[in-house]
N, C-alpha and C positions, 0 to 999 in steps of 0.2 A: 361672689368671690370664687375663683378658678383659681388650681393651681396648676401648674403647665410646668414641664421638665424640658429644659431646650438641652440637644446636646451638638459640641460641636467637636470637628476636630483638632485634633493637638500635635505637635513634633515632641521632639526628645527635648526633656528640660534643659535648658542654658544656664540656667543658675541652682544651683542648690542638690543638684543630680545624686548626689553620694546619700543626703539628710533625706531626702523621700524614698529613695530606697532600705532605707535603713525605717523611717516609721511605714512603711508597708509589711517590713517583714516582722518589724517587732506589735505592728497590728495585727496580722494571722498570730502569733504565737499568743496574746492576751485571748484572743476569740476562742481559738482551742482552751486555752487555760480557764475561760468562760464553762465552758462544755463540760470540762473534769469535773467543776466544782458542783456544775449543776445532775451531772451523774453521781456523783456523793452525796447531795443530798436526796435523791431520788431512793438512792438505796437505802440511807439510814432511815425516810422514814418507809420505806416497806419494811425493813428489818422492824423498827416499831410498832407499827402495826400487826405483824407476823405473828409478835411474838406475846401479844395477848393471849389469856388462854380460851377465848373463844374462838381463834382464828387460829391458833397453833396447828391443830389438828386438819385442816382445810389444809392450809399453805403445803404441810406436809402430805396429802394425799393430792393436790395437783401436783407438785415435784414427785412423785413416784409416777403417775399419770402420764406426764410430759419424757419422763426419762423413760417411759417406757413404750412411749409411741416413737419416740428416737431410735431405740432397738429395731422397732416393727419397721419402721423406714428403711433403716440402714441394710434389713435384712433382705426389703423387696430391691435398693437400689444394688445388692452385689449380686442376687440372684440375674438381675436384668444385664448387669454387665459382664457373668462370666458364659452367660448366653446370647449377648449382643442383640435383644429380643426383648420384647414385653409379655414373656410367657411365665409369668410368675403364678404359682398358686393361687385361686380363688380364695381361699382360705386367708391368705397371707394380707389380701387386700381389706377383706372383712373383719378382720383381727385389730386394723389401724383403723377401718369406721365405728368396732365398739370402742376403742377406747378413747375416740372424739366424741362420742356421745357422753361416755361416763363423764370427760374434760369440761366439756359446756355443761354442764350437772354441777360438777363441783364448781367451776367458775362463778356461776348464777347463785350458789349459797355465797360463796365469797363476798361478790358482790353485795348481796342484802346484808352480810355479817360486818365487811366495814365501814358501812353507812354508821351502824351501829358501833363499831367501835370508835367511829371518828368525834362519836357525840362523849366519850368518857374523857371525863377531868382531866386525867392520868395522862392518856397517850395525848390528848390535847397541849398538855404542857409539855409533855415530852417533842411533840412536832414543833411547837413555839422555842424550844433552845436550839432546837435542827435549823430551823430557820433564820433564829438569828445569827449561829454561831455562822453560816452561810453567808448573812450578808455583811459577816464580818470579813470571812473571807474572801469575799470579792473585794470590798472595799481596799483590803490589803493588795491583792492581785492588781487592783488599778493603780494604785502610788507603785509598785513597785513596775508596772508596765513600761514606760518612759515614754509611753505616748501621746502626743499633744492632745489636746480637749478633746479635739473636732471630730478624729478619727476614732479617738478610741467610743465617741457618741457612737460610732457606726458603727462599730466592734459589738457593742453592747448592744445594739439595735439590731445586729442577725445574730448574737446568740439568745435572744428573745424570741426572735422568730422562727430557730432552732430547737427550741424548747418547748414553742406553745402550743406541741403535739401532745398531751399527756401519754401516751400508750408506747410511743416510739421517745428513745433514747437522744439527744442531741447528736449528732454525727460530726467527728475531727474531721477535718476539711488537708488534703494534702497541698504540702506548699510547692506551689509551680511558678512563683514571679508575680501574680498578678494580684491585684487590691489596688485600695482608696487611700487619698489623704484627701481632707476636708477641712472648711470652716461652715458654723454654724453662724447664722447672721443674727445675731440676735435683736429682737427687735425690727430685724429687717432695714432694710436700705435700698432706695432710691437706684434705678441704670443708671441718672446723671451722678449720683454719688460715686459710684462703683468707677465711673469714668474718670472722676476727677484726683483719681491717685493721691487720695490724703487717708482712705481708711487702712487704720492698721490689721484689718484682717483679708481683706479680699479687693486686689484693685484692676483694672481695666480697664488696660490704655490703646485706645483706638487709634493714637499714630502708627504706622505701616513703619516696620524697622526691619530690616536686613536680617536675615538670617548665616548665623554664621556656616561654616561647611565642616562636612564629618571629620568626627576623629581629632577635633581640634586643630583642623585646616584653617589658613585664614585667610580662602579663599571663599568668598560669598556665593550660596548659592541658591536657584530658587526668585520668586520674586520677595517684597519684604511683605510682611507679615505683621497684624496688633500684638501687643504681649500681654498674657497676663500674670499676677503674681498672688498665690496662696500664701499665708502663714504656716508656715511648719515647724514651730519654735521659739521658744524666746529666750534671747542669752541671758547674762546675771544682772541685769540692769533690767531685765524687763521690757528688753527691745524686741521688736519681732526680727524671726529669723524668715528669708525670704525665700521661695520657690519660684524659678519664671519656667515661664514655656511660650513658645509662638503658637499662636492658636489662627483657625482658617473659621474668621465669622463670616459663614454664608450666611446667612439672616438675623437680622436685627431683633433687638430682644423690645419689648411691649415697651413706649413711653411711659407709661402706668404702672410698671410692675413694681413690683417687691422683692426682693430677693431676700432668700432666708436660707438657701445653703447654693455652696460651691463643691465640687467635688474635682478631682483629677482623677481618672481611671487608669491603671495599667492592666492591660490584658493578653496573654502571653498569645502566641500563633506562631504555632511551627518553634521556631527556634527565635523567635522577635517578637517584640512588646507594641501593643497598638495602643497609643493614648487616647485620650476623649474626656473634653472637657464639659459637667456635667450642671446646671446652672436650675435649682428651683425658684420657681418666680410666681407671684401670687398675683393677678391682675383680675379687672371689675371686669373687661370686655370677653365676649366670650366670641374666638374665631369662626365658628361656624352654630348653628343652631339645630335642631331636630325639625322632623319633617311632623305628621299627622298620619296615627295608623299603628296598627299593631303587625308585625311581621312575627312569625314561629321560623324557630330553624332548626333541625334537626343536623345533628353535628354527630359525626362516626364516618371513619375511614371505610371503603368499598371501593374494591380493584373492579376494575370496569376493563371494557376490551381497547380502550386508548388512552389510559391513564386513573390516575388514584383521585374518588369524588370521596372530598372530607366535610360539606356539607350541603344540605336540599334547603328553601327556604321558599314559604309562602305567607302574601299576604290576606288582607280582608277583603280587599280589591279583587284576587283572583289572579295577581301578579305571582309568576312563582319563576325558579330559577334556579342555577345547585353553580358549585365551585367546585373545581377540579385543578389539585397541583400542576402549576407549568412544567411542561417537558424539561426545562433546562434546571429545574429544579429537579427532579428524578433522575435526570443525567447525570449532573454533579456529585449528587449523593453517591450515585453508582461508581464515578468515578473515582473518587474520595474512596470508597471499599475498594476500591479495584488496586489502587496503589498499595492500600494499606495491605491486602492479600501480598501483592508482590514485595514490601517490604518485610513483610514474616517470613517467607519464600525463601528470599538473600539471605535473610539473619539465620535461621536454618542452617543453611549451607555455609556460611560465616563460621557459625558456633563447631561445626563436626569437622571443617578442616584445622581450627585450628584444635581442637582436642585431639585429631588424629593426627599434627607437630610436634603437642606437647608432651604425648603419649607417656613415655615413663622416666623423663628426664631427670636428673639429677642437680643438671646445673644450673636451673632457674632461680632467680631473685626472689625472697619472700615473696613479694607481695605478689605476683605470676603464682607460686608455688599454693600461694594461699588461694587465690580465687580458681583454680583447677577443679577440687573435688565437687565445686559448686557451679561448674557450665553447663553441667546437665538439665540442670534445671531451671535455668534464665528464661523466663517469657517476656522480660521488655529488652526492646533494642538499645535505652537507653543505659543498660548495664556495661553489652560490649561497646558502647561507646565513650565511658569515662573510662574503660579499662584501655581506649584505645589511645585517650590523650594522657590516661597517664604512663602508657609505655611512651608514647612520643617521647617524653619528659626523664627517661629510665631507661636509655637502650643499653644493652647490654651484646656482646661479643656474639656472632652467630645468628643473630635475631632475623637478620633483611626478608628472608624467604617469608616467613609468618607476617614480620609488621607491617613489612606492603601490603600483603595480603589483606589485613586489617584494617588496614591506613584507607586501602581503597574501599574496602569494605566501607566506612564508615561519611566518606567525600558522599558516596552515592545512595547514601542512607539518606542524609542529611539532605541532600536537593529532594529525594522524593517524600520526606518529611514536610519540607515547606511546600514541595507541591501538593500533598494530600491535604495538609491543614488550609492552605489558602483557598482551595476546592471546596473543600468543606463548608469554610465561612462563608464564602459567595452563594453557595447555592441557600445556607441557615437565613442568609441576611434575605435574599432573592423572596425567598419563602414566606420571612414575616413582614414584607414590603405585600407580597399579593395579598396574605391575612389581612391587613391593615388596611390596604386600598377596600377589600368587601365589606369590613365592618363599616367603613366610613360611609361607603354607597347606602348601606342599610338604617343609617343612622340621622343620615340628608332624607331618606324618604317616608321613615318613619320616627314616632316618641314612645314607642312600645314592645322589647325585646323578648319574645317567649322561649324559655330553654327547660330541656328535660334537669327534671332533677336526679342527678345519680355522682355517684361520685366515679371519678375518671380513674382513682388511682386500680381500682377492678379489675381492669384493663391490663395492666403493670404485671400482677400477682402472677409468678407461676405457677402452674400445675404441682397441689404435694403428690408425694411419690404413691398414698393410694389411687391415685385420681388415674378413671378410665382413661381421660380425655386425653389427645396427642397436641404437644403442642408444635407446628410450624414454622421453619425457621423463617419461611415468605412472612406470613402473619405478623408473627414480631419486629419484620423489617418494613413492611409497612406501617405498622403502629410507631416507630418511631420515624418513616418518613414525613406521616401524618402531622406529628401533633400536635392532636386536638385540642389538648388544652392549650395549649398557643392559641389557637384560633377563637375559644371561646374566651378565653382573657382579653383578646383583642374585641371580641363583639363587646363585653360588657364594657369595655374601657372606652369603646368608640360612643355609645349611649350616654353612657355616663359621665362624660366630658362636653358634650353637647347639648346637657338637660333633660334626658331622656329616664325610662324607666328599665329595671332589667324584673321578671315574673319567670319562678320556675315551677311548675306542675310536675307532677307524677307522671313517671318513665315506662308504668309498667302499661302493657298492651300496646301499645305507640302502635308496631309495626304489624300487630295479629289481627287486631280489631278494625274491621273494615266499617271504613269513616260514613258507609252512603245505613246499613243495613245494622252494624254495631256486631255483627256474628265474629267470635273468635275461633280462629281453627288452625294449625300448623300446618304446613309446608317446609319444604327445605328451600330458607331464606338466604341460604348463602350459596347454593347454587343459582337461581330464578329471583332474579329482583323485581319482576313484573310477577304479580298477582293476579287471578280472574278468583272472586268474591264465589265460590259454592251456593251464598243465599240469595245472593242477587245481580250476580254473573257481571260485574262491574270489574274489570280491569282496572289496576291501578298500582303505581311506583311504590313500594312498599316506604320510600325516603320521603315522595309524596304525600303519601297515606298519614303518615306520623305529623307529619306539618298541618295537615289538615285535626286530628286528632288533639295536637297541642291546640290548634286555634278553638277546637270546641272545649275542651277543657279551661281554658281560659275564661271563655265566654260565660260559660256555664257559673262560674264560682259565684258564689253568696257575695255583693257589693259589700257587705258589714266585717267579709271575711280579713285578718291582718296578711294572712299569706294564702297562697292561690290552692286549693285543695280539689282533690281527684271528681272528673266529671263523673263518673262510673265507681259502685263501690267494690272494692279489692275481692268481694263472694259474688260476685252477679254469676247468675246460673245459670245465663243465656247463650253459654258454648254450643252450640250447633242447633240451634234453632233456625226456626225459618225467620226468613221478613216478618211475616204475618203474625209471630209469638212476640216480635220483636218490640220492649217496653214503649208506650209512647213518649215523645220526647216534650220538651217545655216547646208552648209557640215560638218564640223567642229563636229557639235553634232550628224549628220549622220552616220559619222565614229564612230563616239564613241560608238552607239549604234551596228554598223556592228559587232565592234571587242568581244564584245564580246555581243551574242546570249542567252548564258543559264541565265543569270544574269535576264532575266524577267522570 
């Protein structure tokens, strides 16, 4: 049994338009409301635990700790900015590495100290009324929410998945328009049921119907179009309340399937909402199958002299091959920045003529009067733009010179808004279409996915303010023209939909340790992507190199093992060794390297 997610396109609701806008919005307000509760309880019970008296004394010398490498930070970031330099005292940087050290010190007693306190009677029971009183308060939060079952399921399903970081905080999500309304099928139902327009939660009707035209024209436009209709409510009798929408089925959903949820997507772009109808379907048959073969892929973004290579891939065959972002993909991106530059640019020059207008007037209408002291500091366009519609709405004697000014200001905002977002999309969408097409190639030719183990968010972190290291504004714009994790989401997903397997090995030496001789030794690997081996003068792709590396690693593990563990152990003391010192290897890996010769 597969579960498969079809999604199709959608037009603007026909019916019910006011009632889904209204459980979207009052879905973000429950999800946020989700997150409050769950940050109260998060607090009370570290306040609980804190406040032990074996842990008193800790909590309180990590918060001196903390506030005190905050001073040391703040101190190298003003000295760097009143000299426009990274010329800060040695001292000042060494100042912020002791008291990281002390930090993870004290952290690491913490640690063992609430293991142990979590084992006492006391704070035990005291976590058990935090917790219940918690899930009283959800329980409240949902009845008082006023949103249908389905959605607020969904609600509750990303502030869960919100939360299930222990270390980080669940994060408010700001509201821009876009969210789900949903049914849950429960028990599931039949495509011919869903077609036959008698379920009261989810129906879809394959007659082609006329689509009416914008704005409440009743001029038809378009060709006609299936409908279909969500539950979004039930009146006082317990009838369902109905949402339609014209939906465009490009393909047909499985005779076999299941269905067990519906969704309607809204999602904002630019200044307009793009629907997509969202259909989980549980079917026996599976579309495609896995090949035979293990492939390694090494995944990490590398600007190259004709484009950005986000992964190398090799397999047991000796088949190898790498994926490099489409130009029109880089161009897009580029383009999308480029507006977006030019749109700060205008708004700039927006913000200072009209402050140089309104300079020391008198005569201005509160609410003008009011948002003055505060134009200096506006960094979104979207500010002077509700201040533009609500002068529309507000003109006052004298104005024409500024509000034109404004008026146009904001026409020409607004078009290069939707041209920068819809650039944007195209080239997002462009990008995880190429993602998608590799994993699937890889997943047709082989039933076995090797990936480094590391976590990606590493990547993300910046630089704190002791840290020698410079960071690049190039670098960061390729890490997120990249992203990788997009790509590896999509490999494992592509496997793993087809009956395949996904194995992650140990990340470290991938790129040092040369696959033919095992000698590790440094070079500067982000200038020189080609290697020549010192021990045994073997040239080789360092992306290459890692693929082959993953593949012995793999090979290498223990059969009886549950998960793939390091072919090399993390002390091996054979950094610059010759060939000839070099450990013997199992036959097993001998042969492998006999059979095939050209491959170094």
């Amino acid at each position: 049994m597969s579960t498969i997610v079809y999604r199709y396109g959608l037009l603007e609701p026909t019916v019910g338009a006011e009632l889904v806008h209204q459980q979207i919005r009052l879905a973000h307000v429950y999800r946020n409301r989700l997150c409050e509760l769950e940050r109260i309880r998060r607090q009370k019970v570290r306040e609980t635990i804190g406040e032990h008296l074996d842990m008193a004394p800790v909590v309180q010398a990590i918060a001196k700790l903390w506030e005190l490498r905050e001073q040391a930070r703040l101190a190298i970031r003003a000295a760097r900015s009143s000299s426009r330099r990274r010329d800060e005292r040695p001292e000042m940087r060494e100042r912020v590495r002791e008291i990281n050290a002390y930090l993870r010190g004290a952290r690491a007693v913490a640690k063992v100290l609430k293991s142990a306190v979590r084992e006492d009677p006391q704070v035990q029971a005291r976590i058990g009324r935090v917790n219940a009183e918690h899930a009283e308060e959800m329980r409240a939060a949902r009845a008082a929410s006023g949103v249908y079952w389905g959605t607020y399921l969904l609600a509750e399903r990303a502030a869960d998945d919100a939360r299930r970081d222990a270390k980080i905080n669940p994060a408010f999500r700001r509201w821009d328009g876009s969210g789900d309304v949903a049914v849950q099928i429960q028990k599931g139902m039949t495509v011919g049921e869903a077609s036959g327009c008698d379920d009261p939660r989810f129906q879809l009707s394959l007659t082609a119907q006329a689509v009416p035209g914008r704005k409440g024209r009743t001029r038809e436009r378009g060709k006609p179009l299936p409908r279909v209709r969500l539950r979004v409510g039930s009146d006082d009798d317990r009838q369902p309340i109905w949402a339609e929408w014209p939906v465009v089925l490009h393909r047909a959903l499985p005779k076999d399937g299941i269905i067990k949820w519906a969704r309607a997507r809204r999602k904002r772009v630019g200044t307009k909402f793009r629907w997509h109808l969202l259909i989980t379907v549980e079917t026996q048959e599976r579309r495609e199958s896995c090949g035979a073969g293990a492939v390694a892929v090494d995944i990490g973004w590398r600007q190259m002299h004709d484009g950005i290579r986000v992964a190398y891939w090799r397999n047991e065959r000796g088949q190898h091959g790498e994926l490099r972002i489409e130009p029109e993909v880089t161009s897009g991106q580029a383009k999308a920045d480029e507006l977006q530059g030019l749109r700060k640019d205008k708004f700039n020059v927006a913000i200072a003529q009209l402050r140089a207008w309104l300079g020391e007037r008198t005569d201005l209408p509160d609410w003008l009067g009011e948002a003055r002291p505060r134009m200096h500091s506006w960094k979104a366009e979207r500010r002077l733009a509700r201040l533009a519609v609500q002068w529309r709405n507000a003109r006052f004697a004298g104005d024409e010179p500024a509000f034109n000014a404004v008026e146009q200001w904001r026409k020409q905002d607004r078009h290069l808004y939707e041209w920068e977002a819809n650039a944007r999309r195209k080239a997002l969408a462009r990008r995880t279409d190429q993602y998608r097409r590799f994993a699937a190639m890889l997943a047709r030719r082989h039933d076995h996915v090797i990936l480094e183990r590391f976590d990606l968010r590493v990547f993300a972190e910046k630089a704190p303010a002791e840290s020698e290291r410079v960071e690049v504004a190039q670098v960061r714009y390729q890490r997120f023209a990249a992203a990788v994790s997009d790509l590896r989401l999509a490999v494992v997903q592509a496997f793993l939909a087809r009956g395949g397997c996904e194995a992650r090995v140990p990340a470290h030496d991938t790129t040092r340790a040369c696959h033919v001789c095992a000698l590790k030794e440094e070079w500067d690997a982000a200038r020189h992507i080609c290697h020549t081996c010192s021990g045994c003068g073997t040239l080789w792709d360092q992306d290459d190199n890692a693929c082959h590396n993953l593949l012995a690693r793999w090979c290498e593990r223990s059969p009886d093992e549950q998960t793939p563990g390091p072919a090399r152990n993390e002390d091996d003391t054979n950094v610059g060794a010759s060939p000839a010192d070099a450990p013997k290897r199992s036959g097993r890996w001998q042969r492998r390297r006999s059979k095939k010769p050209m491959a170094a």
